[in-house]
FISE-775944 format. One record per residue (C-alpha): residue number from 1; residue in three letters; x, y, z. Coordinates in nm, 2 decimals. Each point is the difference from the previous one (the first is absolute). Example, Ala and Ser with C-alpha at 12.3 -4.5 7.8 and 13.67 -1.06 7.14 Angstrom:
# residues 2
<i->1 aa->Ala x->1.23 y->-0.45 z->0.78>;
<i->2 aa->Ser x->0.14 y->0.34 z->-0.07>;
//
This chain:
# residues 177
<i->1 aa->Unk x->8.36 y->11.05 z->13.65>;
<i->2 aa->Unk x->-0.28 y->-0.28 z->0.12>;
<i->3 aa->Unk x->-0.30 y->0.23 z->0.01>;
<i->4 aa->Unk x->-0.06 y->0.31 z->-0.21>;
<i->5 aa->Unk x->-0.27 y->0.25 z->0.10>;
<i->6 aa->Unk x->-0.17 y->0.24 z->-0.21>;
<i->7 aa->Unk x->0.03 y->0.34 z->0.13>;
<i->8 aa->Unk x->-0.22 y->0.29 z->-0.10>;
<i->9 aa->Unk x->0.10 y->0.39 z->0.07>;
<i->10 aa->Unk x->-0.31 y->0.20 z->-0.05>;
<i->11 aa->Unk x->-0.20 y->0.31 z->0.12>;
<i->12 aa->Unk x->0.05 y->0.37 z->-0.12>;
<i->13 aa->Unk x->0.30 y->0.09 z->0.22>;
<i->14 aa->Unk x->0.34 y->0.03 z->-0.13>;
<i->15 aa->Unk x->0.25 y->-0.31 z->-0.01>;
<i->16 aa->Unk x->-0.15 y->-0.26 z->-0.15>;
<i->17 aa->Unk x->0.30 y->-0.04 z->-0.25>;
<i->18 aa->Unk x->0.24 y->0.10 z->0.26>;
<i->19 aa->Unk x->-0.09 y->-0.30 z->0.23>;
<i->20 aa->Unk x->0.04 y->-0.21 z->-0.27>;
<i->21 aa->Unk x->0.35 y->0.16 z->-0.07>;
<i->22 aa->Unk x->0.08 y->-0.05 z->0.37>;
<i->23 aa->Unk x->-0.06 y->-0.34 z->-0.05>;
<i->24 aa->Unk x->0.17 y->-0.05 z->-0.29>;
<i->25 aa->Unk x->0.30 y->0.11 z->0.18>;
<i->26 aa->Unk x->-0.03 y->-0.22 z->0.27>;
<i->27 aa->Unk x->-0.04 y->-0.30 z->-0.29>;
<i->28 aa->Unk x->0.30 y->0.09 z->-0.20>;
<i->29 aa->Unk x->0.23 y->0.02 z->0.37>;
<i->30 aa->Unk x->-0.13 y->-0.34 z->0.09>;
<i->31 aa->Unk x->0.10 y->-0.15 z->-0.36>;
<i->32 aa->Unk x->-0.33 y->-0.01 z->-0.15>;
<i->33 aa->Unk x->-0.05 y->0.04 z->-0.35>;
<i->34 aa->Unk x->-0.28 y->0.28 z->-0.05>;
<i->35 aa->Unk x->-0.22 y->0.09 z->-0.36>;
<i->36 aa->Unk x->-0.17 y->0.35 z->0.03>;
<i->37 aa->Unk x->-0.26 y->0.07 z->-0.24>;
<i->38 aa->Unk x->-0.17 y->0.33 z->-0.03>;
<i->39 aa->Unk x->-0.34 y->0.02 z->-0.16>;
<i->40 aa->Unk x->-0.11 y->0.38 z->-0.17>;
<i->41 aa->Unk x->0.35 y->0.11 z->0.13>;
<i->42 aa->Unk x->0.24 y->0.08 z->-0.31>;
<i->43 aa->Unk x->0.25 y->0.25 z->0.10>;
<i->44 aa->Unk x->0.29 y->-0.04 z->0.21>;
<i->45 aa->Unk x->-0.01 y->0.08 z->0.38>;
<i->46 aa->Unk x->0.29 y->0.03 z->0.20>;
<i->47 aa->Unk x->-0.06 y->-0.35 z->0.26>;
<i->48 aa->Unk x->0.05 y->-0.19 z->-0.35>;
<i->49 aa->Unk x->0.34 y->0.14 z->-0.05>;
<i->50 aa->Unk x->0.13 y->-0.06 z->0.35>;
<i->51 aa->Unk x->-0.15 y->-0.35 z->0.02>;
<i->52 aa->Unk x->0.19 y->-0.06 z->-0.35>;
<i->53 aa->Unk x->0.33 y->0.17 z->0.19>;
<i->54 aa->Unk x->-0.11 y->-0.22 z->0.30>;
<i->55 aa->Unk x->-0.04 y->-0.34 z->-0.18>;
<i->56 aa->Unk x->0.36 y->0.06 z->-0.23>;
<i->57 aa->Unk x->0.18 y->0.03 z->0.35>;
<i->58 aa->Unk x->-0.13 y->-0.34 z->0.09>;
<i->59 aa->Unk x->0.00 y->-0.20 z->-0.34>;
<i->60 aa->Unk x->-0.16 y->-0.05 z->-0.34>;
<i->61 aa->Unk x->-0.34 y->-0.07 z->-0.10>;
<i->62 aa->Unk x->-0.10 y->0.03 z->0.39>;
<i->63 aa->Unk x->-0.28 y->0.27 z->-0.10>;
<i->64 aa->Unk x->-0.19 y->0.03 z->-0.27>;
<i->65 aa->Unk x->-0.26 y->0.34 z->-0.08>;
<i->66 aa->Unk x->-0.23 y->0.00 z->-0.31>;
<i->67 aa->Unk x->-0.26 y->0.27 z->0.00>;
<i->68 aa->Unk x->-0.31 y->-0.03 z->-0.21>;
<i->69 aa->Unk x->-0.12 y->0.31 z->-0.05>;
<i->70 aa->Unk x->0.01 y->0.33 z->-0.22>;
<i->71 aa->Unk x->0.02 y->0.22 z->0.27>;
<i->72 aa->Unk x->-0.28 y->0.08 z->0.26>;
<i->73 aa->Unk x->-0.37 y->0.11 z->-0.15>;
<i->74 aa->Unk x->-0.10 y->0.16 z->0.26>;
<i->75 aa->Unk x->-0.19 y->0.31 z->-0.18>;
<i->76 aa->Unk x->-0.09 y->-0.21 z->-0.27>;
<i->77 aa->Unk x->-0.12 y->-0.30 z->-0.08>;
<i->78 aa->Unk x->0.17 y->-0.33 z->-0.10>;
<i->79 aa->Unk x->0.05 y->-0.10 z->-0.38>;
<i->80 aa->Unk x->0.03 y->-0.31 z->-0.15>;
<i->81 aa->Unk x->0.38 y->0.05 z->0.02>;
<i->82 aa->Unk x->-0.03 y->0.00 z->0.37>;
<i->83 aa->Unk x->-0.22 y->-0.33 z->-0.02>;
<i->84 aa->Unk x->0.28 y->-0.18 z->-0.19>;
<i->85 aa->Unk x->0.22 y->0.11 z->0.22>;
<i->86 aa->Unk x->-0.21 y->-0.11 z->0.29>;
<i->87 aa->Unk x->-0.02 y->-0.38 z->-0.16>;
<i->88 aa->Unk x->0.33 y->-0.01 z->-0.08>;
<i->89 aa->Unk x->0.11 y->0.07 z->0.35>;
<i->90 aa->Unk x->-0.27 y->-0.26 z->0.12>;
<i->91 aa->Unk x->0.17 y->-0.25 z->-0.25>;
<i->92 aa->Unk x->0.39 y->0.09 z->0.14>;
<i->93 aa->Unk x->-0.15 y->-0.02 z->0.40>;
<i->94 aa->Unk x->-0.13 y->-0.31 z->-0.04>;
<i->95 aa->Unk x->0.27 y->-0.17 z->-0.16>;
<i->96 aa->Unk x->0.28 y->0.21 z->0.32>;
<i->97 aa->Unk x->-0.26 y->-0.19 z->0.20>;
<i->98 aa->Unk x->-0.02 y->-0.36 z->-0.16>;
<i->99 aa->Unk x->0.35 y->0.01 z->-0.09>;
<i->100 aa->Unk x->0.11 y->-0.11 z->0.42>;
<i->101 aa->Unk x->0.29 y->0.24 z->-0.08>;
<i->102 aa->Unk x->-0.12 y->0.30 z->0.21>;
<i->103 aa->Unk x->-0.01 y->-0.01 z->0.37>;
<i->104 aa->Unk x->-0.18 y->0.34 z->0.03>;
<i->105 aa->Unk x->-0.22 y->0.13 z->-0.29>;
<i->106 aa->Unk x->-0.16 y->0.34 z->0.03>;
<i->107 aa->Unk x->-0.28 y->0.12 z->-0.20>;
<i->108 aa->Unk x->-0.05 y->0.36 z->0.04>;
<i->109 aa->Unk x->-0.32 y->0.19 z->-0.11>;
<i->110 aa->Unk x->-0.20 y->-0.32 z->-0.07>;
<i->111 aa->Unk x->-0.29 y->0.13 z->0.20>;
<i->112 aa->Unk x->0.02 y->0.30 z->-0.16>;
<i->113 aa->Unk x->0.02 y->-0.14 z->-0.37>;
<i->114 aa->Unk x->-0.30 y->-0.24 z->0.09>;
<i->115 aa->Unk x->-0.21 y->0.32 z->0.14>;
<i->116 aa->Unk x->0.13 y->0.20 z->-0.33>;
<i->117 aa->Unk x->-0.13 y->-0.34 z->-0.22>;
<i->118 aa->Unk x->0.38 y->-0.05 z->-0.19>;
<i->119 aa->Unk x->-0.05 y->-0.34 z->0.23>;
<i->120 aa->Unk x->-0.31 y->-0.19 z->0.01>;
<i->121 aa->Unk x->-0.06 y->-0.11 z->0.40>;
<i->122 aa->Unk x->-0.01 y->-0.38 z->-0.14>;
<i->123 aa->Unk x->0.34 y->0.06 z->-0.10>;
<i->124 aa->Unk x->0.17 y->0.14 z->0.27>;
<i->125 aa->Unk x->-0.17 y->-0.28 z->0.24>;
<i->126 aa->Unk x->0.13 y->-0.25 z->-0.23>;
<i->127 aa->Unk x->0.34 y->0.10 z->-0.05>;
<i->128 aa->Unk x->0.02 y->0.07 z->0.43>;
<i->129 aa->Unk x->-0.12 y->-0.42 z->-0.08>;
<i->130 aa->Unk x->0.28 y->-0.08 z->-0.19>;
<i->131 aa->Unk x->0.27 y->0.09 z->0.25>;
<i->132 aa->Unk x->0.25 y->-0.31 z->0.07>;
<i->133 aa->Unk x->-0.08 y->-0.11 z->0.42>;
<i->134 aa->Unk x->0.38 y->0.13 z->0.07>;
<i->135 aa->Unk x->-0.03 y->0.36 z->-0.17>;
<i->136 aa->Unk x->-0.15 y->0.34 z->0.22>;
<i->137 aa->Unk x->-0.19 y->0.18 z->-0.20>;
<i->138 aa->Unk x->-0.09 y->0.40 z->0.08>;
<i->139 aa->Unk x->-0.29 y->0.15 z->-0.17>;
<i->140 aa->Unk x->0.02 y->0.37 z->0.06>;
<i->141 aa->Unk x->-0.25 y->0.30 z->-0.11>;
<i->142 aa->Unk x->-0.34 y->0.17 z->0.09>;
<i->143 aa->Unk x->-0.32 y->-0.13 z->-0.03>;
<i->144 aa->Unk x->0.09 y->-0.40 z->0.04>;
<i->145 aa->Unk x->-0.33 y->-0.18 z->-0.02>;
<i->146 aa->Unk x->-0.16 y->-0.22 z->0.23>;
<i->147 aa->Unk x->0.11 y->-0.30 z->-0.18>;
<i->148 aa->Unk x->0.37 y->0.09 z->0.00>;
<i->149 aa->Unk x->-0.06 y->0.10 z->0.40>;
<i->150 aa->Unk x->-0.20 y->-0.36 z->0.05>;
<i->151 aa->Unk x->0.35 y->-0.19 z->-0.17>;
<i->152 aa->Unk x->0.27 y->0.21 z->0.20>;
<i->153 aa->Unk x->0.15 y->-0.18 z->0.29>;
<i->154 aa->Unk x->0.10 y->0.39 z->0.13>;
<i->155 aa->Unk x->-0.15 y->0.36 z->-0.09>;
<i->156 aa->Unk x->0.13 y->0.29 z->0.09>;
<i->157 aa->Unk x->-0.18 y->0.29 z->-0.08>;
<i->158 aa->Unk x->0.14 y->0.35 z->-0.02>;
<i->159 aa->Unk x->-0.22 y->0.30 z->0.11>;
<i->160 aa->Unk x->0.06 y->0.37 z->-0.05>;
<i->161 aa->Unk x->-0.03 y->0.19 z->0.26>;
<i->162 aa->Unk x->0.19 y->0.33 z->-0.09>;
<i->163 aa->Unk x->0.15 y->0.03 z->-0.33>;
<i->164 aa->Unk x->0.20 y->0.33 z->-0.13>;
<i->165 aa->Unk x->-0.14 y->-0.05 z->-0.37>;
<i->166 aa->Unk x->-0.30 y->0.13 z->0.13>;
<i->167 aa->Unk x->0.23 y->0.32 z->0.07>;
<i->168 aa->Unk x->0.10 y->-0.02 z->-0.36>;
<i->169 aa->Unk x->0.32 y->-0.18 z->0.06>;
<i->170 aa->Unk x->0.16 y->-0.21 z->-0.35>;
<i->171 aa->Unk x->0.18 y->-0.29 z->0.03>;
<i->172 aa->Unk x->0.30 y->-0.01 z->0.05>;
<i->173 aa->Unk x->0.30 y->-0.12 z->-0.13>;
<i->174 aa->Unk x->0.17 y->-0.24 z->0.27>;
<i->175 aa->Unk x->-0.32 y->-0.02 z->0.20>;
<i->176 aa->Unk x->-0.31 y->-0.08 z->-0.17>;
<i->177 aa->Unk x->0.16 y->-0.08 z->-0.37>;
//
């Protein structure tokens, strides 16, 4: 691609991640080469395995998921395992994004892992820096900050307005894991 945009998916609604999977899609179909890396997220959720099925149809090495996370902390907070975890990721991001190989990179729950403080802001602004001009990077999660807003070139924001959790509704498997 000549121009990549950084795209941010934020807002308290549901589909953040799923946009970004949607996307994805529409990457690997076109021939892109796509890197997926999930901050705080360490357990295996069923869009993974069908992009995995989805990129073995088309060819090797066309997409590449690394999570860097030891599951999500919601009810607790994070531990210096999750920290290391967090600057690993940063470390593996920034070289999907420097390396030119990646047409698409998506890094899901960096809003959230800056709010949380796994991910100082000053990092997450400087690795959305380090991008290649050619590469479209999505930055998905609540609570993006007004710096990540400012450097977007597009922000969608997702906004619950009915949501059957409140009804005391689990995920599910297939739908929302």
């Amino acid at each position: 691609m000549e121009s990549g945009y950084l795209q941010v998916y934020t807002g308290n609604g549901k589909g953040k991640t799923t946009a970004a999977i949607g996307l994805c899609v529409r990457a690997l179909g076109a021939g892109l080469d796509v890197y997926i890396g999930q901050f705080i997220k360490g357990m295996r959720y069923s869009e993974i395995a069908a992009l995995e099925a989805l990129s073995s149809a088309l060819g090797p090495g066309r997409l590449v998921v690394e999570q860097y996370g030891r599951g999500c902390f919601i009810f607790r907070d994070p531990e210096r395992a999750d920290i290391d975890a967090a600057r690993e990721g940063l470390s593996r991001a920034r070289s999907a994004l420097e390396s030119g190989g990646f047409g698409l990179v998506i890094l899901d729950e960096l809003n959230v892992a800056v709010k949380v403080g796994v991910v100082a802001e000053a990092d997450a602004l400087a690795l959305v820096a380090a991008r290649r001009p050619g590469t479209e990077l999505v930055v998905t999660g609540r609570y993006a900050s007004d710096a990540m807003l400012a450097a977007a070139d597009l922000v969608t924001e997702m906004r619950e307005v009915k949501h059957y959790y409140r009804e005391g509704v689990q995920a599910r498997d297939g739908i929302e894991r």
